[in-house]
N, C-alpha and C positions, 0 to 999 in steps of 0.2 A: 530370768524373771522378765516376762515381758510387758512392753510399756506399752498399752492403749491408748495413752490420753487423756484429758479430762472427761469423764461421764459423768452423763448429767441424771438427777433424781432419777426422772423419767424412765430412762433407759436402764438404770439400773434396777430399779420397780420390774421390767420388764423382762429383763434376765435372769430374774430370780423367778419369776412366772415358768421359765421354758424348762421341759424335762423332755426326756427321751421316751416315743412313742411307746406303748406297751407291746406292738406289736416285734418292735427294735428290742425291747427289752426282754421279751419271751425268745426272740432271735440266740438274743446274747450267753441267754442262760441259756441253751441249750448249745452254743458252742463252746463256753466253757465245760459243761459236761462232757462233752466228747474230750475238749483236751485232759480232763482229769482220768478219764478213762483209755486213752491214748489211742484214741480213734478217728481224731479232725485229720480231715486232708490236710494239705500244703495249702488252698486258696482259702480254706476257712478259718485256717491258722492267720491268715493274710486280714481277712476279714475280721476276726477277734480285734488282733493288733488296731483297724482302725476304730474299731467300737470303745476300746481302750483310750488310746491317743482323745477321741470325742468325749471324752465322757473329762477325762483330764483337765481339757480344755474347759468345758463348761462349769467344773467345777472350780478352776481358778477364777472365770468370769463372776460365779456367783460370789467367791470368797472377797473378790474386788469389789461386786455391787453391794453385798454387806458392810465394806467397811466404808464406802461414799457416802450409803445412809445414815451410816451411825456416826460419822462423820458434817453432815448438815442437819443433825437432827437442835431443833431449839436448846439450847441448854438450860 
C-alpha cells in the first residue's frame, strides 16, 4: 500500500480529471486481443504489462483522491 502523503483538494480534483488517451486505450484493446487470441509478441506482451501496471496505478490514485474528498467534505 503505498504512501503519497498528504493531497490536497486541489490535486486530488485533478486526478480524478486524468484518463488514459483514447488513442492508449484503442492501443490496449487491441493487445489484449492478440493475447486472448495467442498472437502478441514477446515486446507487446511487455507493453500490455505496462499499460496494466498504469492503469493500476491510477486507479489507486483516484481511489485515494476519492476518499481526501469525501474526506474534507463539510459535514
Amino acid at each position: 500500500r503505498p504512501h503519497f502523503g498528504e493531497m490536497t483538494s486541489k490535486t486530488a480534483k485533478t486526478i480524478l480529471g486524468l484518463s488514459i488517451p483514447e488513442p492508449e486505450r484503442a492501443r490496449m484493446k487491441a493487445l489484449l486481443a492478440k493475447a486472448k487470441a495467442g498472437t502478441i509478441s514477446r515486446e507487446e506482451s511487455l507493453d500490455l504489462d505496462e499499460y496494466e501496471r498504469a492503469g493500476n496505478m491510477l486507479s489507486v490514485l483516484k481511489a485515494k483522491a476519492r476518499r481526501i474528498l469525501k474526506a474534507k467534505k463539510p459535514a
